[in-house]
C-alpha atoms as one frame of an Amber mdcrd trajectory, in Angstrom:
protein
  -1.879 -49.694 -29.172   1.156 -48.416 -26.789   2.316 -45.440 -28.301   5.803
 -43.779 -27.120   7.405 -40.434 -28.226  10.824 -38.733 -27.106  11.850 -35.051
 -28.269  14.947 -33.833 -27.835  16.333 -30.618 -28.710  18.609 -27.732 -28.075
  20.057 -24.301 -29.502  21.670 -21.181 -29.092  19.763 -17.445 -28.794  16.613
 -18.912 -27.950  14.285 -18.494 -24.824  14.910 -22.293 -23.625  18.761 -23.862
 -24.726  17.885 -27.523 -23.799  14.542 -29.212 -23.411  12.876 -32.952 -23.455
   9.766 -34.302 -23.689   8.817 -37.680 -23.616   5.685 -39.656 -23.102   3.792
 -43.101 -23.570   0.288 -44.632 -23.177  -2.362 -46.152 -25.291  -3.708 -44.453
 -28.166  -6.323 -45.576 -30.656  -7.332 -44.552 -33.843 -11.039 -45.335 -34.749
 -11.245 -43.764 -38.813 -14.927 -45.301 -39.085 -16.044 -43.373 -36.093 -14.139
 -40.041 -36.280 -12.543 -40.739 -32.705  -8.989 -40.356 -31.133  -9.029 -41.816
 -28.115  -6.470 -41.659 -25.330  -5.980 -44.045 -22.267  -3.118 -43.794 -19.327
  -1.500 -41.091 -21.120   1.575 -39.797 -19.123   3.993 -37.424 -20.158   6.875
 -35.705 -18.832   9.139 -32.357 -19.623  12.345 -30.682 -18.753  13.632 -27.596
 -19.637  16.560 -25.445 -18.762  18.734 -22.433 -19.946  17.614 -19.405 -21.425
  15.079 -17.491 -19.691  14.984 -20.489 -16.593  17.362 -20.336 -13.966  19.180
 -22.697 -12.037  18.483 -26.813 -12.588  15.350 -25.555 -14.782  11.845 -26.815
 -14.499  10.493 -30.158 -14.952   6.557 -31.122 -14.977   4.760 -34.273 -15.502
   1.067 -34.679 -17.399  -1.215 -37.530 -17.041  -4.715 -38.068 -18.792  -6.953
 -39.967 -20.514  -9.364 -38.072 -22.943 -11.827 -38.798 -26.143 -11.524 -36.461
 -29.244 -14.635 -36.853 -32.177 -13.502 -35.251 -34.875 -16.514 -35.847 -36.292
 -18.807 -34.059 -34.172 -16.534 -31.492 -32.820 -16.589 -32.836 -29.157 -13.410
 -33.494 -27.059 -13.035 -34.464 -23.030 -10.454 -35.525 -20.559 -12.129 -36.605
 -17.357  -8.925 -36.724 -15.520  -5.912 -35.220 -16.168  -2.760 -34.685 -12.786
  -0.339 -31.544 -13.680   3.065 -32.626 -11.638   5.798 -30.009 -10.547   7.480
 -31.742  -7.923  10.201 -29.376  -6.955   7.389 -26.930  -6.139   5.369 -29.923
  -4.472   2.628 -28.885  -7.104   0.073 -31.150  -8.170  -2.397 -30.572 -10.033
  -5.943 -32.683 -10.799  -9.147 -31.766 -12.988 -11.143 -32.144 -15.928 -12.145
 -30.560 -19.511 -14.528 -30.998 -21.824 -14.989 -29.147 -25.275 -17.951 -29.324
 -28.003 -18.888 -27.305 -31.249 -15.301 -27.321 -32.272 -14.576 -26.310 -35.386
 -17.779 -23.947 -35.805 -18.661 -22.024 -32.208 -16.781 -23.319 -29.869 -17.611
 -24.285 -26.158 -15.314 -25.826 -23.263 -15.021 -25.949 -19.443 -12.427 -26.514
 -17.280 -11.842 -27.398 -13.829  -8.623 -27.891 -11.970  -7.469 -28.084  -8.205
  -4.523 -27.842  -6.277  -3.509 -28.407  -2.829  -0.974 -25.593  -1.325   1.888
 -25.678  -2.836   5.159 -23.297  -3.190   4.451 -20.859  -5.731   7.372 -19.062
  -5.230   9.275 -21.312  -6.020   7.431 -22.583  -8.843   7.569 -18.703 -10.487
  11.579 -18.536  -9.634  11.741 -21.656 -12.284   9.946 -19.932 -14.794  12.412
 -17.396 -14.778   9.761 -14.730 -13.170  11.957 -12.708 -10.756   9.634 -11.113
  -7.476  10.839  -8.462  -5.683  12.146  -8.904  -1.894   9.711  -9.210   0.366
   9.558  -8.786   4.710   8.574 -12.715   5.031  10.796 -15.288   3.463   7.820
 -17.750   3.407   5.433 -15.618   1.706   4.025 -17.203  -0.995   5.240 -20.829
  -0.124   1.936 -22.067   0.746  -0.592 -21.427  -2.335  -3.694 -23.738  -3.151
  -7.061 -23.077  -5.408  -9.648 -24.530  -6.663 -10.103 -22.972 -10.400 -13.542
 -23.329 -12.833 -13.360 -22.001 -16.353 -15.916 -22.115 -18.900 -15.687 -20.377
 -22.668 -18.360 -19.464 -24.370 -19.523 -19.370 -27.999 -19.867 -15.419 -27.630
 -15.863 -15.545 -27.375 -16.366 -15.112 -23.344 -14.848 -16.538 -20.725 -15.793
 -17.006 -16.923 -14.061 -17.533 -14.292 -14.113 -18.623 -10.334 -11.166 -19.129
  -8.511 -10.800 -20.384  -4.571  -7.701 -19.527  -3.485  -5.514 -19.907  -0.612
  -2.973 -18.058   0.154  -0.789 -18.491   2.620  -3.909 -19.897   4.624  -6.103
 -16.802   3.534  -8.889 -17.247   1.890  -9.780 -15.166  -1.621 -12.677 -15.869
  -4.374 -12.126 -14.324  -7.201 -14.338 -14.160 -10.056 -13.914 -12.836 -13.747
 -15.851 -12.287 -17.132 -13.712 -11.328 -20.213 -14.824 -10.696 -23.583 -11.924
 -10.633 -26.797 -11.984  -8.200 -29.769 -10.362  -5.098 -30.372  -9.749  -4.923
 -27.362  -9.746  -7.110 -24.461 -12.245  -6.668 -21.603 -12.413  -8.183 -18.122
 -14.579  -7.591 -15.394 -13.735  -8.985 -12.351 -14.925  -9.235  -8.494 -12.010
 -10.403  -5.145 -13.932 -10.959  -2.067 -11.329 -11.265   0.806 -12.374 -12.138
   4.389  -8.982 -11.463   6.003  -5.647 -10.802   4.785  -2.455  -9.744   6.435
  -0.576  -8.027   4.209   2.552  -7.522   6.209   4.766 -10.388   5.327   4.333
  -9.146   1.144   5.840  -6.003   1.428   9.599  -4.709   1.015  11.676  -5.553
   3.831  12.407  -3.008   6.304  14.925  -0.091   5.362  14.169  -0.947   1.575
  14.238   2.528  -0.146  12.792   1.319  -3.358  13.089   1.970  -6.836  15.031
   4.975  -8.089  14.249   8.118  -9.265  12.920   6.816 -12.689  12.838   9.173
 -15.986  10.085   9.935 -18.839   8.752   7.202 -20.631   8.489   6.686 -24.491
   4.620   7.844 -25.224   2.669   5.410 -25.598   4.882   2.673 -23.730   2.583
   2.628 -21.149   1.187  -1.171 -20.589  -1.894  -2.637 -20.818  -2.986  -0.381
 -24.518  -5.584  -3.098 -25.487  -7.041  -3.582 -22.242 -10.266  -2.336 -20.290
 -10.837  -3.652 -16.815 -13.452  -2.933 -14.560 -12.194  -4.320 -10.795 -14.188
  -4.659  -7.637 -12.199  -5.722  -4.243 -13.775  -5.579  -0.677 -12.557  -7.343
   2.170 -13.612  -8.027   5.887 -10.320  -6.844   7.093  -6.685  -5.699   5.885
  -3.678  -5.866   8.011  -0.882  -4.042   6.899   1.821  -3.575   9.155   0.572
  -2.332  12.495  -2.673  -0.776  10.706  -6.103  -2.645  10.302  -8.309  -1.924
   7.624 -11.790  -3.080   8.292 -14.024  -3.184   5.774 -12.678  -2.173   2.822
 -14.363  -1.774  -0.917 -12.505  -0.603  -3.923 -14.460   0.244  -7.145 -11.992
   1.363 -10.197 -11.212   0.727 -14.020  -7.979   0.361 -16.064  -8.807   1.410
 -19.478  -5.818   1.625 -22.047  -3.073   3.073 -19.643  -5.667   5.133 -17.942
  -6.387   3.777 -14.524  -9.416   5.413 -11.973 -10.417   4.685  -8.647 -14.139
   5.664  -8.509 -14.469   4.616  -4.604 -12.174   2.970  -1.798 -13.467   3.060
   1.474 -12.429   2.020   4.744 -12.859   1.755   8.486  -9.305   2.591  10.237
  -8.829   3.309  14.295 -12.689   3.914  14.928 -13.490   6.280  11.952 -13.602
   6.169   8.279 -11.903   6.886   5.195 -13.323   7.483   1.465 -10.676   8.034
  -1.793 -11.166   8.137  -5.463  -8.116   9.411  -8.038  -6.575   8.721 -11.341
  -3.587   7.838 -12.785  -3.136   8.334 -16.226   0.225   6.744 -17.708  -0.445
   7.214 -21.533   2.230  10.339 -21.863   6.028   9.948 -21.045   5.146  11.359
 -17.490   2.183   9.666 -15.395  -0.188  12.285 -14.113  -2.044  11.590 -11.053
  -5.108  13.350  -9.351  -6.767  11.914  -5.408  -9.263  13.453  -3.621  -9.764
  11.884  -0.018 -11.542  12.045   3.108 -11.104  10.753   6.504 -13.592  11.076
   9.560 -13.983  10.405  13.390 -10.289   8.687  13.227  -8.489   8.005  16.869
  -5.512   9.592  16.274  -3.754   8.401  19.128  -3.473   4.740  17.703  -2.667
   5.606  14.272   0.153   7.413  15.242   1.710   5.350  18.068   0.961   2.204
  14.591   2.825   4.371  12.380   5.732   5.985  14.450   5.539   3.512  17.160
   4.507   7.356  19.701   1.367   8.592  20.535   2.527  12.413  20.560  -1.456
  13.363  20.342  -4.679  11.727  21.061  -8.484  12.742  20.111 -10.960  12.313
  16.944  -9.047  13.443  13.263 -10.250  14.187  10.275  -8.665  15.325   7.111
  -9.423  16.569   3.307  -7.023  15.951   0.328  -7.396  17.112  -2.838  -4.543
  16.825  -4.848  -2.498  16.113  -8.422   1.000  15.349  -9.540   3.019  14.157
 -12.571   5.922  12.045 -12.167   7.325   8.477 -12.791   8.929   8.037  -8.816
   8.284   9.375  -5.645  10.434  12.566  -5.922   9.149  13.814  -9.388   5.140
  13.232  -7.636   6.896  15.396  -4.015   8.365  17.908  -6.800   5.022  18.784
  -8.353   2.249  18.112  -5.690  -0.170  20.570  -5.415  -3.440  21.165  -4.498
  -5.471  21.343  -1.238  -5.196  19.906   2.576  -6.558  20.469   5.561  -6.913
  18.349   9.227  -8.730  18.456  12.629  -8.588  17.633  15.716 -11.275  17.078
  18.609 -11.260  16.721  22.212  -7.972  15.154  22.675  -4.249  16.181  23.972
  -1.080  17.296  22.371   1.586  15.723  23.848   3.915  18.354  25.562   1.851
  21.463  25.009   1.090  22.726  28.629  -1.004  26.247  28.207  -1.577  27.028
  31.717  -0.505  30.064  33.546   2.042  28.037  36.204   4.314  27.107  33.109
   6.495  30.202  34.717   7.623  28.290  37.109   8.430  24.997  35.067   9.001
  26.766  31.275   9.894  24.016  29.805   6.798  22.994  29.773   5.073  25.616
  27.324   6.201  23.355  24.256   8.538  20.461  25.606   6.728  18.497  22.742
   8.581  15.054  22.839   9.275  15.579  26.242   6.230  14.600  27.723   4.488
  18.580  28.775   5.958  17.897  32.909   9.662  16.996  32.558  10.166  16.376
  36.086   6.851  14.037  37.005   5.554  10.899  36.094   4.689  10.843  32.263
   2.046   8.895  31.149   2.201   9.124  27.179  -0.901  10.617  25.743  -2.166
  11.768  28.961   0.384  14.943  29.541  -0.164  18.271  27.867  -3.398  20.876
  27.865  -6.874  19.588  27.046  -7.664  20.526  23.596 -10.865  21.506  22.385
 -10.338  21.608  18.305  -7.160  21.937  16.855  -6.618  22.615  12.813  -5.177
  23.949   9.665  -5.574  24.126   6.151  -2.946  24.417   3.494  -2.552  24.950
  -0.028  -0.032  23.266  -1.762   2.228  24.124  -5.411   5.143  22.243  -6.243
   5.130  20.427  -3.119   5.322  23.564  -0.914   2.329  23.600   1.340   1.802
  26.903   2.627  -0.514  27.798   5.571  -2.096  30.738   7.747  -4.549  29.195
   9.556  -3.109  27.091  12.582  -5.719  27.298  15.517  -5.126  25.272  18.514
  -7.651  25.802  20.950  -7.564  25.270  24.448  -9.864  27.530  26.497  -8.649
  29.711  27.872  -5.544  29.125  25.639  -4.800  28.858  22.256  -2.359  28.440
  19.991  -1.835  30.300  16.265  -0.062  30.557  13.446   1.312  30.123   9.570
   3.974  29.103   7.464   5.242  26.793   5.288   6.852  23.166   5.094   8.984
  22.005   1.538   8.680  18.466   0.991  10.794  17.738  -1.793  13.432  19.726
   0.889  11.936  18.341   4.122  12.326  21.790   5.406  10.193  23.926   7.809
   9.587  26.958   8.038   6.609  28.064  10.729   5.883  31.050  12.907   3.341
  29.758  15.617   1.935  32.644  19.080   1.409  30.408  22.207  -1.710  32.734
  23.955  -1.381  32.073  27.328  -4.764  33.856  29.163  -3.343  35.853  32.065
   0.443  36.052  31.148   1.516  36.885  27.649   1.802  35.878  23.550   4.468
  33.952  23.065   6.226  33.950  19.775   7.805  30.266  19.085   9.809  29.716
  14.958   9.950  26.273  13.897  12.782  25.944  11.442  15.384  23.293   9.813
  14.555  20.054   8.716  12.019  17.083   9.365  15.082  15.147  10.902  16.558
  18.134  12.591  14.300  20.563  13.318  14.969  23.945  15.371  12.321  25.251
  17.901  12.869  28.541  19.130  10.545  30.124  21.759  11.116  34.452  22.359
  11.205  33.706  25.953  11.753  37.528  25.973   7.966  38.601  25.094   6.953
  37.049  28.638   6.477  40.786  30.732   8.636  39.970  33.657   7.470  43.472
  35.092   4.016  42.173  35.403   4.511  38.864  37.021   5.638  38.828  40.752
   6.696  36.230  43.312   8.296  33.070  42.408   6.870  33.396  38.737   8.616
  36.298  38.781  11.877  34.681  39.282  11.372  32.310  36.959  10.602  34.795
  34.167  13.733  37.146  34.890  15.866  33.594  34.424  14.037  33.026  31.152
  14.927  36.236  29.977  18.929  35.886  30.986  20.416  34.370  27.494  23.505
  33.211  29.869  21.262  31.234  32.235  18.463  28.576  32.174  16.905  29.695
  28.794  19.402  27.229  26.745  17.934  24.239  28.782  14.336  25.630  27.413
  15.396  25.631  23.767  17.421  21.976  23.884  13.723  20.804  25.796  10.978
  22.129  22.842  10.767  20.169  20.127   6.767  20.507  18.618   7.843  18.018
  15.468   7.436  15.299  17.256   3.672  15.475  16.734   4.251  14.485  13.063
   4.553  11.052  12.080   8.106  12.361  10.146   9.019  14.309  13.593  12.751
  13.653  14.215  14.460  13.825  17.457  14.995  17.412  19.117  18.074  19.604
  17.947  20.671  19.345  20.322
């Protein structure tokens, strides 16, 4: 017979103020037979105030399906989910038996893209601001479900988003507590368009949490990612595998590799956000890297080229950014082979062009043809190693080498203060060791050269010259000083201090 139902209702305080449902279609009722059966079933919804925004949401359902009560068995081999405001629709099937004793169903459902954006901003699920407006707006999947008498459930899931392809495949398993083990397979994904616009500073310094507030108490998941390549900005990651487990606030990463600029880098760390402050721990790894490219990606220069490497090993405790700055400590050190710091000209003529001993920034030759990269003294190795408490690293091993040349020296830089404090000795074979302090800040940093230690006495000719101008404070020296600037060889390298 045609059956037709309309619910209206409405309040005050509760998650939805108004909603409707309403629906018709042919229903029969077979007693003898211990069968519902449905045919042409379509029903539609609205709902609005409370926790939805705006004009609310409204969907649509349509289906036919065949419940025996009798013998626990239920289908619907067709069933179209409607959102139109999103452009969402929805088709697929599901079939059910051994209800009522140990259950088992399977479900299938497809979509073509559709805005999921806005589909989540009429739920009333609020995402944060991200660099492409369109992000999200074109969303499709093809989804297959099946639970299992065992009380598990599978999962694969096609999806498409934004015109990227992902499979993603799950196993979960209910009881105490709930565990999911999952697999994404990415072949290529850029991920520039989902992050915070540019100039976003984030969230705010946040404070302890209540123990035990940490989410996720009940929950053990064991996640596997790898993908053919990862654009993120101006970087590409190329082949990329992530191995890690969230286990009751507790997350690990026991491997993430990936290829980056020609070289490699491997990470694993933990995160543990059970206690009112998260405390975090990363070792990591990086090898045969072309530092040249990474740089000029990140800070848009290229103040050095050659191979890189680094080691991290390192822990914090804090719920923001500055709280992990304020109590990083641990290990670091980096490398350098066969490459070129931009600016740092160790030969013998740089008495008759000074500036050039550390016009870092500059370009090494101030008064030829720059080609960025290319200026500055071969370098042979180049390296340091620091230790780190409280987010003061603190070094005395800075070897630059660049035979006959080298470079040396120690210090410190503050990162919670962004200040500097190094003492570096340019050794320039044949004329003298130069003395150079970095001080200030990473956005204003002070470079000052003792011009004074060059042995004027020694050097004859037009050198000579040169070095008895270096050594007048009222005469060419300031131009030196306003010229060096080494910071620029660090991706947080301001502009030189005028």
């Amino acid at each position: 017979s045609d059956a037709r139902v309309r619910i209206e209702g409405g309040g005050k305080g509760l998650p939805i103020s108004v909603f409707l449902a309403q629906g018709r279609g042919d229903v029969e009722i077979l007693a003898e037979e211990n069968r519902i059966t449905g045919r042409k079933m379509a029903l539609s919804g609205s709902a609005s105030g409370g926790v939805l925004p705006g004009g609310g949401l409204d969907a649509g359902l349509e289906l036919s399906f065949d419940y025996d009560y009798g013998k626990g068995l239920a289908s619907c081999p067709a069933l179209v989910l409607t959102v139109p405001k999103a452009g969402l629709t929805a088709k697929g099937t599901f079939e059910a038996s051994g209800l009522g004793a140990a259950p088992r169903a399977t479900f299938a459902l497809a979509a073509a893209p559709f805005d999921a954006k806005s589909l989540l901003a009429m739920t009333g699920v609020s995402l944060p601001a991200m660099r492409d407006k369109n992000a999200l707006s074109k969303v499709g999947f093809t989804l297959n479900a099946a639970y299992l008498e065992n009380k598990q459930t599978r999962l694969e899931t096609d999806l498409s988003l934004d015109g990227s392809p992902i499979r993603v495949t799950a196993q979960a398993a209910t009881g105490e507590k709930t565990r999911i083990a999952a697999g994404v397979d990415i072949q290529a994904l850029n991920l520039t368009g989902y992050l915070p616009p540019s100039g976003d500073s984030g969230a705010k310094d946040a404070g302890p949490r209540k123990k035990g507030a940490a989410p996720g108490q009940n929950l053990f998941l064991d996640l596997r990612v790898s993908a053919k390549r990862l654009d993120v900005d101006k970087l590409s990651l190329t082949g990329v595998e992530l191995a890690g487990t969230f286990d009751g606030g507790v997350t690990t990463v026991s491997r993430l590799r990936t290829g980056l600029f020609g070289g490699s880098i491997t990470a694993s760390g933990r995160t543990d956000g059970r206690q009112p402050t998260t405390a975090l721990a990363v070792r990591a790894e990086g090898s045969g890297i072309q530092a040249g490219p990474l740089l000029k990606a990140l800070t848009d220069k290229e103040p050095l080229t050659g191979t890189a490497g680094f080691r991290a090993d390192l822990t914090a405790a804090g719920n923001d950014q500055a709280a992990v700055l304020r109590t990083l400590s641990g290990t670091v050190s980096a490398n350098l082979k066969n490459g070129r710091i931009a600016g740092l000209s160790l030969t013998p003529d740089i008495l008759s062009a000074p500036q050039r001993l550390f016009s870092f920034g500059a370009g090494g030759d101030a008064g030829g043809d720059r080609k960025e990269g290319q200026d500055g003294s071969l370098i042979t190795s180049a390296g340091l190693s620091a230790n780190l408490r409280n987010g003061v690293a603190t070094t005395r091993d800075i070897l630059v080498q660049a035979p006959p040349h080298k470079v040396t020296g120690q210090g410190s830089i503050n990162l919670p203060a962004q200040a500097l404090d190094l003492r570096l000795t340019a050794h320039v074979a044949g004329v003298a060791d130069i003395p150079v302090t970095v001080a200030g800040t990473f956005s204003d940093p002070s470079v000052t050269p003792d011009l004074a230690a060059i042995p004027a006495a020694a050097i004859g000719g037009a050198a000579g010259k040169a070095a008895k101008v270096l050594t007048d404070p009222a005469g060419a020296a300031k131009d030196v000083l306003d010229a060096v600037n080494p910071l620029n060889l660090l991706p947080f390298g301001g502009d030189k201090k005028k």
